[in-house]
Each structure stands twice: as structure tokens, then as C-alpha cells.
PDB file of N, CA, C and O in Angstrom:
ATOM      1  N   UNK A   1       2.370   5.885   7.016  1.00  0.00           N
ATOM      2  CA  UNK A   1       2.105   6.281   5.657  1.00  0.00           C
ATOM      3  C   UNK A   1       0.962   5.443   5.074  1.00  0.00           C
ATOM      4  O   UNK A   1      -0.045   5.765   4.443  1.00  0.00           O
ATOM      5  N   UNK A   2       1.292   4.633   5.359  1.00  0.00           N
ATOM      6  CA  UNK A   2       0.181   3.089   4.853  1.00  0.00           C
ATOM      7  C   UNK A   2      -1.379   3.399   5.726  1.00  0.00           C
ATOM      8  O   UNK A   2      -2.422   2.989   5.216  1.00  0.00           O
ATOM      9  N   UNK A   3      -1.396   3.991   6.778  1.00  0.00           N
ATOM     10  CA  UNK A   3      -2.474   4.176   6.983  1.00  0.00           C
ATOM     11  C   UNK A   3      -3.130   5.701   6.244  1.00  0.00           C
ATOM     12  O   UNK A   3      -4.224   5.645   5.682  1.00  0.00           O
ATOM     13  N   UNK A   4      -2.459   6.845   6.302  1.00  0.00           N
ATOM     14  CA  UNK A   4      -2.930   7.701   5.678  1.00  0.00           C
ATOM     15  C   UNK A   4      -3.725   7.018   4.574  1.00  0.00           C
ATOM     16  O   UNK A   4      -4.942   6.923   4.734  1.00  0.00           O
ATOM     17  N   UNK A   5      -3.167   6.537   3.484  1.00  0.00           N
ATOM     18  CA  UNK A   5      -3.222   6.519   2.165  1.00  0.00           C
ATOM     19  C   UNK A   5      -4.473   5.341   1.706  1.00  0.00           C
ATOM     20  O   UNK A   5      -4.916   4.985   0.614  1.00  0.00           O
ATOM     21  N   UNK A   6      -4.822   4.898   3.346  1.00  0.00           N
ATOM     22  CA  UNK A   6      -6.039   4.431   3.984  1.00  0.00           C
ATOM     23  C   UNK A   6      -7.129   5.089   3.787  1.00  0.00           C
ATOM     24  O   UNK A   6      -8.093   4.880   3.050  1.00  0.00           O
ATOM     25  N   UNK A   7      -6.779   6.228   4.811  1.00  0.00           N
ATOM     26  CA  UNK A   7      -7.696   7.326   5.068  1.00  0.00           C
ATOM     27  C   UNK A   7      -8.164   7.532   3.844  1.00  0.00           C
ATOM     28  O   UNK A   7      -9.336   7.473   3.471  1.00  0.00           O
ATOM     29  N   UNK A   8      -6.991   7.830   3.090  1.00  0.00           N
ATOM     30  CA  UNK A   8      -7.465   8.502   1.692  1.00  0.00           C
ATOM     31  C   UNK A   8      -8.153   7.887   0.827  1.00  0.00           C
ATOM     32  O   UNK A   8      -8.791   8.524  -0.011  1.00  0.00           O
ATOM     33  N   UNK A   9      -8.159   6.678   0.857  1.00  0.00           N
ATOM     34  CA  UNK A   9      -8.767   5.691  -0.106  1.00  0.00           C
ATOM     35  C   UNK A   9     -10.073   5.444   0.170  1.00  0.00           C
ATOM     36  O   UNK A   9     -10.769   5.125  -0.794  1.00  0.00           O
ATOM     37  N   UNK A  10     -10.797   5.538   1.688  1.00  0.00           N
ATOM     38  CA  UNK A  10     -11.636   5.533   2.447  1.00  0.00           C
ATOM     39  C   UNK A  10     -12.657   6.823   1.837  1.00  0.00           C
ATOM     40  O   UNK A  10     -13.884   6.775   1.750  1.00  0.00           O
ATOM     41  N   UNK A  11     -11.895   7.801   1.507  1.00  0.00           N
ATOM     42  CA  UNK A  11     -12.384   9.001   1.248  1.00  0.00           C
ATOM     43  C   UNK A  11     -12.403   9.530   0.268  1.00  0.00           C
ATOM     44  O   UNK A  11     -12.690  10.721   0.146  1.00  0.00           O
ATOM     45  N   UNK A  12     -12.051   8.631  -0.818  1.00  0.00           N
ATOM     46  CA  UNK A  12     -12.013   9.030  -2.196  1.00  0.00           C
ATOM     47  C   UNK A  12     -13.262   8.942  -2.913  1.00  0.00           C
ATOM     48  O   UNK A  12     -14.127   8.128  -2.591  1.00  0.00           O
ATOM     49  N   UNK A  13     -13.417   9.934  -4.096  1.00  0.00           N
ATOM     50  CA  UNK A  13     -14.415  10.281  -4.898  1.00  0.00           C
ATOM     51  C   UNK A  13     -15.207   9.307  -5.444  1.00  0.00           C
ATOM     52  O   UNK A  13     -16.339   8.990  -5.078  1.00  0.00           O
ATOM     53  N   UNK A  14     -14.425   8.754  -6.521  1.00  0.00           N
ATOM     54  CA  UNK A  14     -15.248   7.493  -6.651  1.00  0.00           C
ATOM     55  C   UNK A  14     -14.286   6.456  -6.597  1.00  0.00           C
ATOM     56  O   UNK A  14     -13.288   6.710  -5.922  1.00  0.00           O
ATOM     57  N   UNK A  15     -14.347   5.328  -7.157  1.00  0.00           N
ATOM     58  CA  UNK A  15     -14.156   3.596  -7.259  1.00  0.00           C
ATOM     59  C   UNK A  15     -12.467   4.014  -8.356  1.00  0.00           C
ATOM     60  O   UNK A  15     -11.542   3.212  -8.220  1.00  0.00           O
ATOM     61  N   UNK A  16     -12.328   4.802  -8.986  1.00  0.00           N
ATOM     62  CA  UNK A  16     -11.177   5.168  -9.654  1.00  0.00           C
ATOM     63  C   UNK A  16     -10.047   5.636  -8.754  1.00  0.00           C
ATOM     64  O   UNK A  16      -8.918   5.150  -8.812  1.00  0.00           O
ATOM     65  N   UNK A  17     -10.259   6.210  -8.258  1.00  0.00           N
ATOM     66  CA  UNK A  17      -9.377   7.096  -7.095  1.00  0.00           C
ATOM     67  C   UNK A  17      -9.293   6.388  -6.063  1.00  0.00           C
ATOM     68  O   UNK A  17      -8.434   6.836  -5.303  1.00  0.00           O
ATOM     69  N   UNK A  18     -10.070   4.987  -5.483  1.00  0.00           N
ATOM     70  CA  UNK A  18      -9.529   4.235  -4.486  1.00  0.00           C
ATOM     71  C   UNK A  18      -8.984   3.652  -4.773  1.00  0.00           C
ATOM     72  O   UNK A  18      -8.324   3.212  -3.832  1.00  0.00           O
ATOM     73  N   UNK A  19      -8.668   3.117  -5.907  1.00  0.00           N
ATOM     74  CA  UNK A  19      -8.036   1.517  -6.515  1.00  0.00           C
ATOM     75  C   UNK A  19      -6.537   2.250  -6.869  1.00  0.00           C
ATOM     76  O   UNK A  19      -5.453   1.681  -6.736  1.00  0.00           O
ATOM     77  N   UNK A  20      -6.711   3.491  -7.297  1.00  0.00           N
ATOM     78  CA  UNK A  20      -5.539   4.351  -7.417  1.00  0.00           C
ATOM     79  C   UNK A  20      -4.557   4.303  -6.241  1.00  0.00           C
ATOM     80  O   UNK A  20      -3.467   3.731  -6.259  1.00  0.00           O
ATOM     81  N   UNK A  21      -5.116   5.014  -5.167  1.00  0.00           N
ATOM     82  CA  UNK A  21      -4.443   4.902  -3.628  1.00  0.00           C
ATOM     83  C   UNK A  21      -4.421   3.438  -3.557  1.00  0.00           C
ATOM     84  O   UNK A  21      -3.311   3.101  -3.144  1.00  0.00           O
ATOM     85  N   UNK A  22      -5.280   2.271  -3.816  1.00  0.00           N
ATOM     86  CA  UNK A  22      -4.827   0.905  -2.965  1.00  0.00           C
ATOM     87  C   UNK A  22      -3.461   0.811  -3.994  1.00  0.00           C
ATOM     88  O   UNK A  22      -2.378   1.034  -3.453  1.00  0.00           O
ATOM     89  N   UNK A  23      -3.466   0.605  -4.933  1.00  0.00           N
ATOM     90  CA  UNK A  23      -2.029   0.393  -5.656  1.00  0.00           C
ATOM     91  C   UNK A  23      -0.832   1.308  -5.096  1.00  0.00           C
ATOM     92  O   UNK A  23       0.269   0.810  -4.861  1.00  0.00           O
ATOM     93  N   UNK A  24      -1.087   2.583  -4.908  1.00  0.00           N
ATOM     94  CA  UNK A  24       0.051   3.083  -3.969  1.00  0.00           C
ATOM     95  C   UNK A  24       0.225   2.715  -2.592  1.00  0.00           C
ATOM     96  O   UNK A  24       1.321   2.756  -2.032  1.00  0.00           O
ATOM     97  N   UNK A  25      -0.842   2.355  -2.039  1.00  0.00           N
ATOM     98  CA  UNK A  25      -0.336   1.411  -0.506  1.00  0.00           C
ATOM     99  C   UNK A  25       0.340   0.391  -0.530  1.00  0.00           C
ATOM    100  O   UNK A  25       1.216   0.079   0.277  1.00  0.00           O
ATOM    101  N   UNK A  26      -0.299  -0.651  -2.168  1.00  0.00           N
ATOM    102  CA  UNK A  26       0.212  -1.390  -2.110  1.00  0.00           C
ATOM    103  C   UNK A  26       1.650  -1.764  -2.655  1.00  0.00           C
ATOM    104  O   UNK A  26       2.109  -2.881  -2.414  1.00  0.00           O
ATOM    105  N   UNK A  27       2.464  -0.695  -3.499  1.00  0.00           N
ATOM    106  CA  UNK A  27       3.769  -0.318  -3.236  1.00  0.00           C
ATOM    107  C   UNK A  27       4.316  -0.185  -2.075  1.00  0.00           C
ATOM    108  O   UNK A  27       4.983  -1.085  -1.564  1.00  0.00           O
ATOM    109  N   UNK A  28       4.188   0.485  -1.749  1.00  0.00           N
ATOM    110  CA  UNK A  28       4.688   0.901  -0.685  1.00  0.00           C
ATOM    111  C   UNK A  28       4.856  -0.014   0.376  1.00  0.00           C
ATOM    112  O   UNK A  28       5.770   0.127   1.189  1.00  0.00           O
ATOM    113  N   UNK A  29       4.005  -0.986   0.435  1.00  0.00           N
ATOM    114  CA  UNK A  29       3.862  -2.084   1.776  1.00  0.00           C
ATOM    115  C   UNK A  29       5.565  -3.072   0.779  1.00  0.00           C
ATOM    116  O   UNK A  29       6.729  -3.301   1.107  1.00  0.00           O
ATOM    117  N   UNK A  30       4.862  -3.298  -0.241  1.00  0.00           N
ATOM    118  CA  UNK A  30       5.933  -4.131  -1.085  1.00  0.00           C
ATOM    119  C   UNK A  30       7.803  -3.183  -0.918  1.00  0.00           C
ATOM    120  O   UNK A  30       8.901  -3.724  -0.788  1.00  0.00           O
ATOM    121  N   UNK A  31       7.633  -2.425  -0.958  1.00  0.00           N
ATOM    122  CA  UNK A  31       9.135  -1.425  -1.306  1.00  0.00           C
ATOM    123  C   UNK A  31       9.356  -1.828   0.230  1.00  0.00           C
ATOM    124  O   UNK A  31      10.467  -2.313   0.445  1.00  0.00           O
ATOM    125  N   UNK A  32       8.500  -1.719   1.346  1.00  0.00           N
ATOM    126  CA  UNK A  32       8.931  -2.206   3.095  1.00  0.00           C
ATOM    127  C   UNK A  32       9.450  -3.535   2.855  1.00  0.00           C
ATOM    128  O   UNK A  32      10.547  -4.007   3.150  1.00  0.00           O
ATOM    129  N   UNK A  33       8.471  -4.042   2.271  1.00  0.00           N
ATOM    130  CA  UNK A  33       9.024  -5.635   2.654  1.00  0.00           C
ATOM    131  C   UNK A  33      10.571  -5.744   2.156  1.00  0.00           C
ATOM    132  O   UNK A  33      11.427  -6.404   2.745  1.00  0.00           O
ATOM    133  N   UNK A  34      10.802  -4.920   0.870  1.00  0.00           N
ATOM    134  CA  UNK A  34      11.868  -5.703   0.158  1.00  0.00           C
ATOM    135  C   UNK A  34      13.234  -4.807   0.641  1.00  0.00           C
ATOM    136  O   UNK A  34      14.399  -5.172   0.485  1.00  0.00           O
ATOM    137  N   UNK A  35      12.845  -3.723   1.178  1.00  0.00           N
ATOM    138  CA  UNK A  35      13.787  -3.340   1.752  1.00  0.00           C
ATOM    139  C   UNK A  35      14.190  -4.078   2.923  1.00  0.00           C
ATOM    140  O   UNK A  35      15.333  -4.531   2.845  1.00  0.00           O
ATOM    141  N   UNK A  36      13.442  -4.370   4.192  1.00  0.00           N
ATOM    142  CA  UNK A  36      13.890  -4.965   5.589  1.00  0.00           C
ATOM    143  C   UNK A  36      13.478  -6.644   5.573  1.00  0.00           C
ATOM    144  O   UNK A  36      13.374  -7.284   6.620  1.00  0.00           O
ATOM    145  N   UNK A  37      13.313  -7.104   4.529  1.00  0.00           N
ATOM    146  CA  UNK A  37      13.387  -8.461   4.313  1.00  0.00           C
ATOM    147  C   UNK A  37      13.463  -8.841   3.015  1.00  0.00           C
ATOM    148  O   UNK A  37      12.554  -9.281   2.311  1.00  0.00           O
ATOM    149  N   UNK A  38      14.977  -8.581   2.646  1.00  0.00           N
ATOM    150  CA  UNK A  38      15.435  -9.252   1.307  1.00  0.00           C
ATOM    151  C   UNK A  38      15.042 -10.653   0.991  1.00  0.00           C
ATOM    152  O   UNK A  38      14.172 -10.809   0.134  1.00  0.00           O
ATOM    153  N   UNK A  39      15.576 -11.705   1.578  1.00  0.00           N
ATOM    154  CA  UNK A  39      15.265 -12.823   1.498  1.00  0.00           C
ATOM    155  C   UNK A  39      14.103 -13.721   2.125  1.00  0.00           C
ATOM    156  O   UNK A  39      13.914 -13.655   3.340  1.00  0.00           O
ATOM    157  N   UNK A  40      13.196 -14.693   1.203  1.00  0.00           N
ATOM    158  CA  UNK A  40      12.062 -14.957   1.605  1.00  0.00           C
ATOM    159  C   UNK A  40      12.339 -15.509   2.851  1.00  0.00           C
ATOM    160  O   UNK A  40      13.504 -15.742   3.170  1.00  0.00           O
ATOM    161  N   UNK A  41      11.234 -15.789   3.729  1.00  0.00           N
ATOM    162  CA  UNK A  41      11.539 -16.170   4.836  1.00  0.00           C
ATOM    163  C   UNK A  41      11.062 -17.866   5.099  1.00  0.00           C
ATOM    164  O   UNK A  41      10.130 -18.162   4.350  1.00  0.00           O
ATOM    165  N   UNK A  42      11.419 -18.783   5.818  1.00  0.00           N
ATOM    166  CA  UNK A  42      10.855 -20.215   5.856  1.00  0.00           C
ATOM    167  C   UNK A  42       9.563 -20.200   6.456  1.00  0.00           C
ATOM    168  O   UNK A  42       9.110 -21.337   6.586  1.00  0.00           O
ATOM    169  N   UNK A  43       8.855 -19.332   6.845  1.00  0.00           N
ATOM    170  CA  UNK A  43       7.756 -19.536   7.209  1.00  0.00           C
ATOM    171  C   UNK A  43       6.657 -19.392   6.018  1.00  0.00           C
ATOM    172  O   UNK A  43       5.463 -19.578   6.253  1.00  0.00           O
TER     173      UNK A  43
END
């Protein structure tokens, strides 16, 4: 998914519409993390 939304950002119209998609990748990477790693990790 995270790469599509790559693609898409790659390919967007202008500078509005990429920053748009990076904020939805960058959900999305965040909603992964916090789902399959609740707690911070010691590293």
C-alpha cells in the first residue's frame, strides 16, 4: 500500500497533492507500527 501511494505521490500534479499522499503514507506507516508494535522498543 505504502508503495502505491509512492507511486502516486511521484506522480502527482503539483507540490499540493504530493504532500497530501506523503501524509497518507505517512499514516498509514504509523497505524502499522502501532498496530504490530504497541510498545516502544529498547533499541
Amino acid at each position: 500500500m505504502v508503495e502505491r501511494v509512492t507511486r502516486e505521490m511521484d506522480a502527482a500534479a503539483d507540490i499540493d497533492a504530493a504532500d497530501a499522499l506523503w501524509r497518507k503514507g505517512a499514516e498509514i506507516i504509523r497505524a502499522y507500527l502501532a498496530e504490530h508494535f504497541p510498545e516502544p522498543t529498547c533499541h
